[in-house]
N, C-alpha and C positions, 0 to 999 in steps of 0.2 A: 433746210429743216432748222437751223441753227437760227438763222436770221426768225422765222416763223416762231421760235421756242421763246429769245428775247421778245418781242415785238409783244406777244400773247401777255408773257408775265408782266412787261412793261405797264401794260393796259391794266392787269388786276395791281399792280404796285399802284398805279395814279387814281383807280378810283376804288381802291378798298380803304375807304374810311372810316375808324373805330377799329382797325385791329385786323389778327389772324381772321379771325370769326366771321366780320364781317366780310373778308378776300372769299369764305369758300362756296359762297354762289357765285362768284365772280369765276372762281376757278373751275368750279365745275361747269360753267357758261363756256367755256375755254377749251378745258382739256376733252369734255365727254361731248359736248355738243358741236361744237364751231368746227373743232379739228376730227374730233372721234379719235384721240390719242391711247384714252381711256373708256372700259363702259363703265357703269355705273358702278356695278361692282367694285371692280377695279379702284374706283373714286374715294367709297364708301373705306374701301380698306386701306390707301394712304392719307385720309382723314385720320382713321384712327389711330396708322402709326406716327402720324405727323403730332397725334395728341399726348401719344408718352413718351417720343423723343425729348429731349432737350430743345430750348430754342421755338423761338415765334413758330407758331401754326404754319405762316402763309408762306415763311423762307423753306419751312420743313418740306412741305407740301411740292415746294416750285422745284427743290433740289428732287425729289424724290422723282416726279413728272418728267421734271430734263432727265434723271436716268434712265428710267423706263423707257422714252422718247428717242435718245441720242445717248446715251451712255454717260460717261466723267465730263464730254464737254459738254452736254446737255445739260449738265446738273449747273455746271459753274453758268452755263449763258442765262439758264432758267432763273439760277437766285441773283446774280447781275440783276436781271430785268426785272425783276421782285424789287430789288432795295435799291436801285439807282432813284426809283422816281421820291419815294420817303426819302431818302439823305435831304435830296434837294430840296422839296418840299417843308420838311423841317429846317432846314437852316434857313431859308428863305421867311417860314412861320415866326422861329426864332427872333429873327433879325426883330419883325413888327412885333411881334407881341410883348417884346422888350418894351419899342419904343411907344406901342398904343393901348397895352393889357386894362387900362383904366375906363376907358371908353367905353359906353355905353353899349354904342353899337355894336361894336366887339364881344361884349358879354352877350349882347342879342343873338348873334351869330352861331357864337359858341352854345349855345342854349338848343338854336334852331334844331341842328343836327343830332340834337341824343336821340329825338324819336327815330329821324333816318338810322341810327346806328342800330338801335334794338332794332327796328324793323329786317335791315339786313340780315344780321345774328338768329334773328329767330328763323327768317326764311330757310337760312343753314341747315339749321337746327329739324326745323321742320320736314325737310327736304329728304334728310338722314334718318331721322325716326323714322318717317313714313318707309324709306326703302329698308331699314333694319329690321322693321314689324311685316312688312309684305315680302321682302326678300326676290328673290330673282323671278317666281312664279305666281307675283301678285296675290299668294294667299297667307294670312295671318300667321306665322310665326311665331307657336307658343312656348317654342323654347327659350326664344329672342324675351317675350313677354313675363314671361318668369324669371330669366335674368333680370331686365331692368327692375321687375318690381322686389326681385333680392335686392339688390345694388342702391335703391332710393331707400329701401328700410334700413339696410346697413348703414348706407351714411345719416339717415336722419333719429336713428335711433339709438347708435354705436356710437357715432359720431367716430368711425374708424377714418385713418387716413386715405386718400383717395385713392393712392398709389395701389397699397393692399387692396380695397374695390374693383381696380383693373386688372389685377391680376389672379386676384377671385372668379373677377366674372369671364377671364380667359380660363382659365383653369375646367370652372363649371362650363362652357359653352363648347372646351374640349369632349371632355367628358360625356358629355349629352350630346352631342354630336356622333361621336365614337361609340358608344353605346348602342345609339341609336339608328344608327348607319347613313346619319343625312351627310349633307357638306362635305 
């Protein structure tokens, strides 16, 4: 299981390119599908706590998976396999982009890859709406719906800090959940 846990994270550390954001369809290609470590649910809800811990997304994410998985050695093989391949990969980046950053093609390179990145990050992104608006029963989640459309006017019209937003919209989705006797 252990060797399985590294191996997994390994794989989303080498090709999550662009960040936590873009690792979590990798992770979820991973943890819910390949292995069925997690369901979706399951997914959906270390997403979001990996979102207000401290610390990278994609480390948050790998430690949380290896516990749930295998326990404290799960976590430590899980984030191993996560940051081993980036260390390397950046110091290796490092080293050339020292000695090449000027170059042309380099800058082409580095150009190529921003649509790959949004492209990833949305897919995420997308992924997660779609299961937070459908929810476990595939039907439309209007409590979910009026959260988010609180949560977009707050930040775009309060301009409050995001912190307080998350903790709002835990608060109300409490609340309306409890009240209402879903979840």
């Amino acid at each position: 299981m252990l060797l399985s846990l590294f191996l997994a994270f390994f794989q989303i550390g080498l090709f999550s390119i662009g960040g936590g954001y873009a690792a979590l369809p990798l992770i979820q290609a991973q943890a819910v599908q390949a292995h069925g470590w997690l369901t979706m649910s399951e997914f959906a809800d270390i997403v979001t706590i990996s979102q207000m811990t401290p610390g990278p997304i994609a480390i948050n994410a790998a430690t949380f998976v290896g516990t749930r998985v295998a326990g404290l050695a799960g976590a430590v093989v899980a984030t191993l396999g996560c940051v081993f391949p980036s260390f390397v990969i950046v110091m290796i980046f490092a080293i050339l982009y020292r000695k090449y950053h000027s170059m042309r093609l380099v800058q082409g390179v580095l150009r190529s890859l921003q649509p790959a990145v949004v492209g990833l990050i949305a897919s995420a992104g997308v992924s997660i709406i779609n299961h937070a608006l459908l929810g476990v029963y595939g039907r439309l989640d209007y409590i979910v719906v009026a959260i988010i459309a609180a949560c977009l006017l707050v930040l775009r019209l309060l301009k409050l800090n995001p912190i307080l937003v998350i903790l709002g919209a835990g608060v109300m989705g409490g609340a309306a959940y409890t009240l209402l006797g879903h979840g």
